[in-house]
C-alpha positions in Angstrom: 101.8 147.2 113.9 100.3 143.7 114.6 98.5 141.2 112.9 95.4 141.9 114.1 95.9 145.6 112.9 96.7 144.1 109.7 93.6 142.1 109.3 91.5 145.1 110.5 93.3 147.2 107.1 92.8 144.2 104.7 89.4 143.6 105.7 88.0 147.1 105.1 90.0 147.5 102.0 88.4 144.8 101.0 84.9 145.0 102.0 84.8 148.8 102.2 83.4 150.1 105.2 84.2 149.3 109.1 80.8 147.6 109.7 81.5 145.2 106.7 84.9 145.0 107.8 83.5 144.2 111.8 80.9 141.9 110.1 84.2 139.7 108.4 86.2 139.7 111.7 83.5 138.9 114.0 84.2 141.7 116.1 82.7 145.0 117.0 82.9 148.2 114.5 84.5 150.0 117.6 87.4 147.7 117.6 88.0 147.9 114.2 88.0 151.5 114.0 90.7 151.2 117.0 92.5 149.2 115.2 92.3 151.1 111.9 93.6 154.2 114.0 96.5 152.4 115.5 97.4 150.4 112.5 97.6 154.4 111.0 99.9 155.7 113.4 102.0 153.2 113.6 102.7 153.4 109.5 103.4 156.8 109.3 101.1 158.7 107.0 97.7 159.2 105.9 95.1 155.6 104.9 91.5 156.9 105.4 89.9 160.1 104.6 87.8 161.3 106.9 84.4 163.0 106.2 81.1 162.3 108.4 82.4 159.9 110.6 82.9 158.1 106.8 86.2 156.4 106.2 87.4 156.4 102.7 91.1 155.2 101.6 94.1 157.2 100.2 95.6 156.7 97.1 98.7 155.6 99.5 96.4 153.3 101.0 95.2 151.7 97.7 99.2 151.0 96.9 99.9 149.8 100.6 96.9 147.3 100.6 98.7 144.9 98.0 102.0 144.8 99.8 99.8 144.6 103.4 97.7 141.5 101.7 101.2 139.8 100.2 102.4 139.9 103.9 99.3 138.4 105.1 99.3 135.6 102.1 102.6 134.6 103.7 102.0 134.7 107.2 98.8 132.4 106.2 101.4 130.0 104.3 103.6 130.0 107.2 100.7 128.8 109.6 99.2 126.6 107.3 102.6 124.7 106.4 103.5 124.7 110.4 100.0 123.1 110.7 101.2 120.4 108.5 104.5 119.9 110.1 102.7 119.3 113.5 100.2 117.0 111.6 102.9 114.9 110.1 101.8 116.4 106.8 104.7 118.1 105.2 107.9 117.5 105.0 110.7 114.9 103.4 112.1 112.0 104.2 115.4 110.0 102.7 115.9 106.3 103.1 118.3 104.1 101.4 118.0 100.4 101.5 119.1 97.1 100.4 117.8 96.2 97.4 116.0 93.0 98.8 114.1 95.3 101.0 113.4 97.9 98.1 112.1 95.3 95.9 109.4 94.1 98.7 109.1 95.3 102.1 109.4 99.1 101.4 107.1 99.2 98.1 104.0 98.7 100.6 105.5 100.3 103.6 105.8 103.4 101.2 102.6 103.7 99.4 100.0 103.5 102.3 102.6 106.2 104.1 101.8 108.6 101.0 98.3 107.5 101.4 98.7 109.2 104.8 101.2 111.6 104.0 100.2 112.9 100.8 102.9 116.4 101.0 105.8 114.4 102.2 108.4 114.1 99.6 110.1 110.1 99.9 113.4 109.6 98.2 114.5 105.9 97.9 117.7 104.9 97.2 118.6 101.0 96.3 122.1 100.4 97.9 124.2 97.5 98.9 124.6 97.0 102.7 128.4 99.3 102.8 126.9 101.8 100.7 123.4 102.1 102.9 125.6 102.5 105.9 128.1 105.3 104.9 124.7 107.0 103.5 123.7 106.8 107.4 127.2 108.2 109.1 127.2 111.2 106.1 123.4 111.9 106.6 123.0 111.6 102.9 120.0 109.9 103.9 117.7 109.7 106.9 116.6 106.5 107.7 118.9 102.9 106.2 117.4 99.7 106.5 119.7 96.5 106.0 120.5 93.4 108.0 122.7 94.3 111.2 126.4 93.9 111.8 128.6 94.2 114.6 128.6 97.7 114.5 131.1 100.0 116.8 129.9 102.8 115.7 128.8 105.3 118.6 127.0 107.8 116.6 125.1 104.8 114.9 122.0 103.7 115.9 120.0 100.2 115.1 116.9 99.5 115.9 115.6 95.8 114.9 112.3 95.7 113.6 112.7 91.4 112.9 114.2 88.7 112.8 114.7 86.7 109.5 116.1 83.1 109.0 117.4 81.9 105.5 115.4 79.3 103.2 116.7 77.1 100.5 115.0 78.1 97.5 115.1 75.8 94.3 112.6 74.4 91.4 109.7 72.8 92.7 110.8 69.9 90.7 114.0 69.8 92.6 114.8 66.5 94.4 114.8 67.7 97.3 111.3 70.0 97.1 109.1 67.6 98.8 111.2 67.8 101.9 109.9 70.4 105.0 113.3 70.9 106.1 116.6 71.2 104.3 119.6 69.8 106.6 122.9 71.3 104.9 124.6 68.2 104.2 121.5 67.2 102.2 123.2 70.2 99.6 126.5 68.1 98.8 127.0 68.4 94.7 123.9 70.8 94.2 125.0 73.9 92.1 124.5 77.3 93.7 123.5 80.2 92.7 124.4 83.2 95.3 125.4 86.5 96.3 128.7 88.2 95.1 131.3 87.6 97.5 131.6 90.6 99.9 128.1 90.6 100.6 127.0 90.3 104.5 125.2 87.5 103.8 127.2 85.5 101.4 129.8 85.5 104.4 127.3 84.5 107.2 126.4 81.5 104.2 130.0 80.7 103.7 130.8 80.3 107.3 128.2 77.7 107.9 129.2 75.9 105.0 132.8 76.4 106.0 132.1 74.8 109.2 130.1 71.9 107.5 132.9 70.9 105.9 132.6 70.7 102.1 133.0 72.9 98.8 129.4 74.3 97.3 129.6 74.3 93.9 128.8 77.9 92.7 127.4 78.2 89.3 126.4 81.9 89.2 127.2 84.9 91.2 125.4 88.0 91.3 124.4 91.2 93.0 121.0 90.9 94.1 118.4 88.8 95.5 116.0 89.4 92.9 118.5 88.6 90.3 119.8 85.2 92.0 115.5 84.2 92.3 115.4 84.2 88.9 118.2 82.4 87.9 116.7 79.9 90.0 113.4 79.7 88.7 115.0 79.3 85.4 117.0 75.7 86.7 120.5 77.3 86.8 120.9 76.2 90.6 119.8 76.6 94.0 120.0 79.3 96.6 120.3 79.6 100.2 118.8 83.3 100.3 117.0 85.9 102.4 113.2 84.7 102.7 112.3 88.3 101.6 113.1 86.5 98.0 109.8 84.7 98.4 108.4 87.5 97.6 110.1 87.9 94.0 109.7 84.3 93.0 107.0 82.8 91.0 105.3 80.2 93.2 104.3 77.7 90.2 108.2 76.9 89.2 110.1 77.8 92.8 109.7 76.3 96.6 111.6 77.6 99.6 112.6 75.4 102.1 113.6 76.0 106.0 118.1 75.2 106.6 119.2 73.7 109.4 121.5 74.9 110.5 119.3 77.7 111.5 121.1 80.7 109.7 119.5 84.4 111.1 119.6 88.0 111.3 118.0 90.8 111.7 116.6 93.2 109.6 117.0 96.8 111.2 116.2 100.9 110.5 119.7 102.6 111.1 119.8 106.0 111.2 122.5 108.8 113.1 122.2 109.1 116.5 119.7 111.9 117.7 115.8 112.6 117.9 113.9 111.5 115.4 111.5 114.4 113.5 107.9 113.6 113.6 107.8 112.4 109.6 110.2 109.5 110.8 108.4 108.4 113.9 105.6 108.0 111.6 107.1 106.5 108.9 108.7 104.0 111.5 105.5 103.0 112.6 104.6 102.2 108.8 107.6 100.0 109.1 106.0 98.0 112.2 102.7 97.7 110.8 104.1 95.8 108.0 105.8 93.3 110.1 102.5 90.9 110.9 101.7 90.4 107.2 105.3 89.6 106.6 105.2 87.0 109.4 102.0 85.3 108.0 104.6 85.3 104.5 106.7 84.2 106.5 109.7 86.3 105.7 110.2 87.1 109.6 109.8 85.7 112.5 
């Protein structure tokens, strides 16, 4: 038996007669009565009664139709959901990401994707930078986005999608907010509010400051960019932060200046090494089309 022979059965059980049943499949009462015949044989006893070239159904046929039209409900499901696949409509995608980029670049990327992608199931997951990465190499997730390392990793791969460059951010009645550019050793005796040690960035901060040649003051430590922006906004200190914390801050009490020294990374997509499905490719190109709005932000470059 075949699908079409299929079809032929379901339509005239459901219509009731072969020229109804031609009429539904857009095909001539001849085929369908070939089909009927062959769809027959092929099951192995009796469908149709046959009196003056008049087809009536068995009672086997009644019971067989249900199991015959369940079959056909699924091979419809499996055509419609591989019609999604191919359309970038179904599907699921897993991304963990530094909180910074959870907080503000991914909350747009992410709704006008399920604007597009309405059946694709997102999971999120906020993670430091250590944590994003080992969800990567275990393919716990699918796609990581962070700031890039040195990484030796063979079976990693990182794909920049910008480049960022740290901002001094403090209270716009800070002594130093009417400046345009915040030299480092302009910083001597501020307090500073900043990333728990460990953190990729703290270190690329320390080593610059290391280099400058003085002790910061640190008032406050803390885990994440979001909470460090408001600590500033509330006067406990400044920051020397990821411009993505622009986003976070409330313009009226906060001002983020330029550093020199110039102190940059890139923000990247990691993911295993391999092809990526079709979901990703699109959801990459979400992550691109992002990118000029954050320029004009100016939380890239």
């Amino acid at each position: 038996m075949n699908l079409r022979e299929l079809e032929s059965f379901n339509a005239f059980m459901t219509y009731g007669s072969v020229t109804k049943a031609a009429q539904a499949m857009n095909i001539s009462q001849p085929m369908v009565s070939r089909l009927l015949n062959s769809f027959e044989k092929s099951v192995g006893f009796a469908l149709f009664n046959r009196k003056r070239n008049q087809l009536s159904p068995t009672t086997e046929a009644l019971q067989f139709h249900t199991t015959v039209l369940r079959s056909l409900n699924s091979l419809r499901e499996i055509e419609t959901q591989a019609r999604a696949i191919a359309n970038e409509q179904l599907g699921s995608i897993r991304i963990a990401a530094q909180p910074i980029y959870v907080d503000t670049y991914l909350l747009d990327v992410v709704a006008k994707f399920k604007c597009a992608h309405p059946n694709v199931a997102v999971s999120i997951t906020d993670t430091g930078l250590e944590g994003m990465l080992d969800m990567v190499t275990t393919r716990q997730c699918d796609l990581g986005i962070g700031i890039t390392l040195d990484l030796q990793d063979p079976n990693m791969e990182v794909m920049p999608l910008a480049q960022c460059r740290a901002v001094c951010l403090m209270p716009r009645n800070h002594r130093l907010a009417g400046f345009e550019t915040i030299d480092i050793d302009l910083l001597r005796g501020e307090s500073f509010v900043e990333l728990s040690i460990g953190s990729p960035l703290r270190t690329k901060i320390d080593y610059i400051f290391q280099i400058a040649g003085w002790p910061r003051k640190i008032a406050v430590e803390a885990r994440t960019i979001r909470t460090i922006s408001r600590l500033v906004e509330r006067n406990v200190g400044i920051a020397v932060i990821d411009p993505f914390a622009t986003l976070l801050v409330d313009e009226e009490k906060v001002v983020a200046r330029p550093l020199t020294p110039a102190i940059e990374w890139d923000v990247a997509l990691f993911r295993s090494s391999g092809e990526l499905s079709a979901v990703e490719r699109s959801f990459l190109s979400f992550l691109r089309a992002e990118l000029p709005d954050l320029r004009k932000a100016g939380c890239v470059l």
